[in-house]
N, C-alpha and C positions, 0 to 999 in steps of 0.2 A: 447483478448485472443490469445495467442502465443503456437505454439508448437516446441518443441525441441528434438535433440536428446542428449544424455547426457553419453559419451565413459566414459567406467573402462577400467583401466589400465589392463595389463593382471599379473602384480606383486601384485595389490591391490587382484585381483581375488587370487591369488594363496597363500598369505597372509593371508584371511579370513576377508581383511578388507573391499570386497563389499557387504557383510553377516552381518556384526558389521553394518556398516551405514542405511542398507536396513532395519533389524530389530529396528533401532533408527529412522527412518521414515526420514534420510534427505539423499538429494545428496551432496557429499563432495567431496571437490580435496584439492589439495597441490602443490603450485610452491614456491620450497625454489628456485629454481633456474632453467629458462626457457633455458633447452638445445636445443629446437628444436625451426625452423624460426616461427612456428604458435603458441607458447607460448603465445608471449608476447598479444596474443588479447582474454586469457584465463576469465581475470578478466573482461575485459570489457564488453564481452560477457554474463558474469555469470551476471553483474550485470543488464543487460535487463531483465533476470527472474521477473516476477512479480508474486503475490497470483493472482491464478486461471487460471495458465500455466500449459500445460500438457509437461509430461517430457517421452521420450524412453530411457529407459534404456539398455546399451549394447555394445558389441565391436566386429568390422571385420562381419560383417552382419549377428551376432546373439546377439537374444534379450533375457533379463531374464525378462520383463515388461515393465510396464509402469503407470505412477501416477501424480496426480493432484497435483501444489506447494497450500499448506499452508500458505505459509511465503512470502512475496520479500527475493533476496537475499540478506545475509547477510556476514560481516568475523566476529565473534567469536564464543563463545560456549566453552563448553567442549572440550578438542587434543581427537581426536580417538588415537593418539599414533601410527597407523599402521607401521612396521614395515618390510622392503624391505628384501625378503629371503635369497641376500646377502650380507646384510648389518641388519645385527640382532641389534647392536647395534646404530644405530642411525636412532631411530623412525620417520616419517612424523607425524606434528600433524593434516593436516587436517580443516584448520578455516575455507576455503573459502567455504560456504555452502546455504541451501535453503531446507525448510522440506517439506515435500513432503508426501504425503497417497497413499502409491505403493500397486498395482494390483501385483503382479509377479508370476510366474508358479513356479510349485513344484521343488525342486533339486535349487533354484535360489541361493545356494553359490557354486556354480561350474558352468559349461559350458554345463555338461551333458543333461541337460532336455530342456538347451535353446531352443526359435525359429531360425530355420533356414532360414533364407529368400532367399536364391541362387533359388529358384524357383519363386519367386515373380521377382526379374532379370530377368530371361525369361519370365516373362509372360509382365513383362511391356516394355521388348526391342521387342516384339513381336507385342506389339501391337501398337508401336512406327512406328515400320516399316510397319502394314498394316495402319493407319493412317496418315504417314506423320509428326508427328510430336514429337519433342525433347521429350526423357524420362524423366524423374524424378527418373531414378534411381540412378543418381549422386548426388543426397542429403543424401542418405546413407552414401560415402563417407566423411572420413575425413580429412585435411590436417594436414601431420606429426606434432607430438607436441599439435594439437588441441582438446580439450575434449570435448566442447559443441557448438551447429549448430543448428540452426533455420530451421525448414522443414514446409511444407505445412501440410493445414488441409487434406487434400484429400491424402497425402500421409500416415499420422497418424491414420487415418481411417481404411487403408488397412492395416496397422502394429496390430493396435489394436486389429482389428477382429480375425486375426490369433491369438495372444497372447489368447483371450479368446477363441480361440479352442482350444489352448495349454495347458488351464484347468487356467491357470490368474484367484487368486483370491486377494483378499484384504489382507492384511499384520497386526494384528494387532500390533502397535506399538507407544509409547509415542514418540512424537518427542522432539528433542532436542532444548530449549526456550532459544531464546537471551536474554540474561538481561543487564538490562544498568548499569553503571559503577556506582560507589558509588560515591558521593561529598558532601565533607565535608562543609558543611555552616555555619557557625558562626556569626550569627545575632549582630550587638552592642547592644542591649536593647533586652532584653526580651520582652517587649510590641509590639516589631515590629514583633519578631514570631509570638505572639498572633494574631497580628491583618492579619497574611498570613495566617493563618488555616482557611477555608473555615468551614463557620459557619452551623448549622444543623436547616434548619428550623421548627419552631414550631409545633407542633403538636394540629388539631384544629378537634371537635367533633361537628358533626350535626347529627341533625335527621329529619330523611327526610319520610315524611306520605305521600300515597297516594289511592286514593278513593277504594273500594273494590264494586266490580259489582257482583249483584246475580244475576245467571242466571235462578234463579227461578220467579224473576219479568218480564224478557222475555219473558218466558214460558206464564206465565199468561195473559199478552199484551197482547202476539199474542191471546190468545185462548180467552178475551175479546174482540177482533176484528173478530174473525169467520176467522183468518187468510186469510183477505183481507188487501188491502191499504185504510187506513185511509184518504188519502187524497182525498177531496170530486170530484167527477167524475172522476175518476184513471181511464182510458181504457188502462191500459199497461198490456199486455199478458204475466204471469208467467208461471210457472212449477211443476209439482209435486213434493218434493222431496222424494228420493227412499228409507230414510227408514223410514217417518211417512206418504206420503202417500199426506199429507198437499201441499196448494199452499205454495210456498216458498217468504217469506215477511221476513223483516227485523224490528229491533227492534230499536229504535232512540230517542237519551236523547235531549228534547226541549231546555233543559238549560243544555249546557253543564258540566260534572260531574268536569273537572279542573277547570271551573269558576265558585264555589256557586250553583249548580245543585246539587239535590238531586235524589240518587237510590231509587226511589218510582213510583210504576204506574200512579200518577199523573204526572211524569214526562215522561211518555216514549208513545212515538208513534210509530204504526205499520205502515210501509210503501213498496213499493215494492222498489227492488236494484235500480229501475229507479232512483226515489222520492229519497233516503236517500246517492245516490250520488247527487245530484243536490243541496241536504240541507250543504253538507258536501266538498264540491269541487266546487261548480257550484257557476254563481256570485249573489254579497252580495245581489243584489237587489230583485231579484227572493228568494232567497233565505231565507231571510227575508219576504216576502210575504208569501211564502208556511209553513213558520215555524207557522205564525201568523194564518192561517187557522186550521191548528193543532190544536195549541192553544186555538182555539174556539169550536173545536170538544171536547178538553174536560173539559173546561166550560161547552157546553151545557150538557154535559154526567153529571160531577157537578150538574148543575140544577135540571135534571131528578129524583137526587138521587141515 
């Protein structure tokens, strides 16, 4: 993640044309022709923008926002067409661009509501000189011709915050979609288109059943066991629980219900959470052992009738 600052012209301002791209959610320039020495490193620049770069929007150390890029940058789209106020007739179109979801303060097609930052200049040469060390107020700065500039997170931070005391809200806006070019393909054989269309796999129906647990057999369990542990000489110390009052026991299917186990009281043993972890996590050996003790408690229960 990169941050940027991202100059308007002060003709585009005065034009309506930072208003038109701001409400279409992208950042746009235009070099039909790089008059100034920092031009020519306009595009190259732009093109380091990547999706999920933050952008400052703004010119001469006031801000109208700032916004997350959408897009990498891109050149085409739709011409903004913007046109220079003295030069009515021969429009900029605008390609070189990157969309963008802008924050901006109220008034943001003119100058008037902007952030002012000439106070942040003093606060940060101030504290340059009680520290010792280089400002960063020179990343503000632009070199003549130049439209966009890579700054620090730590300066973006302090931009941003003011912008949102500035009252910086969200923009809503459709942005402007690159679309790729059209090409004409003309297959020799029809079969060979056929066989490029990416096929639609089948459509396949199962039915999928699974056991249904009544917790009325639980019920029962436990209240068949006098809500003790089944397993013969249990000295493990339970609890009451707080709303029937009952030791707190668990309810445990001997033959488990996904492999051929039946929801029926002959299959289910009361145990405490000791026991019915130990059945269900605990190793095979043991655990097999204690299953099979179960298992004879209710045999003999069986037998009794």
């Amino acid at each position: 993640m990169r941050y940027w600052l991202f100059y308007i012209m002060d003709w585009v301002i005065r034009s309506g044309g930072w208003k038109k791209q701001a409400d279409l959610g992208i950042a746009a320039q235009d070099y039909p022709t790089p008059d100034y020495p920092g031009a020519d490193q306009n595009i190259p620049l732009l093109m380091e923008i990547k999706r999920g770069d933050w952008l400052v929007a703004g010119r001469a150390c006031r801000f109208a926002g700032y916004g997350k890029a959408t897009s990498d940058f891109y050149q085409g789209g739709r011409s903004l067409a913007i046109c220079h106020p003295d030069w009515p007739d021969e429009p900029a179109e605008f390609y070189e661009r990157v969309n963008v979801k802008w924050h901006l303060v109220p008034g943001y097609g003119d100058q008037k509501d902007w952030l002012d930052l000439h106070d942040l200049k003093d606060e940060l040469l101030e504290r340059s000189a009680r520290t010792g060390r280089s400002s960063r107020w020179s990343e503000i700065y632009f070199i003549p011709g130049r439209c966009v500039k890579e700054i620090s997170a730590q300066l973006f931070r302090k931009i941003r915050r003011r912008l949102d005391e500035k009252g910086a809200a969200p923009v809503g806006a459709r942005p402007i979609v690159r679309r790729a070019k059209r090409r004409n393909i003309v297959p020799t054989y029809w079969d060979e288109l056929l066989e490029e269309q990416p096929k639609r796999p089948s459509r396949r129906s199962f039915l999928v059943t699974r056991p249904v647990r009544d917790p009325r057999n639980r019920l029962a369990a436990k209240e068949r066991a006098d809500w003790k542990c089944e397993v013969p000489r249990c000295s493990v110390r339970t609890f009451l629980q707080r709303d029937t009052r009952h030791p707190y026991v668990e309810a445990h299917h001997l033959e488990p219900i996904g492999k051929k186990g039946i929801e029926h009281l002959s299959n289910i043993a009361v145990v405490c959470a000791w026991h019915h972890a130990l059945l269900t996590h605990g190793p095979e050996e043991e655990a097999q052992k204690l299953a099979g003790q179960l298992k004879a408690v209710r045999r003999a229960e069986k037998a009794r009738g």
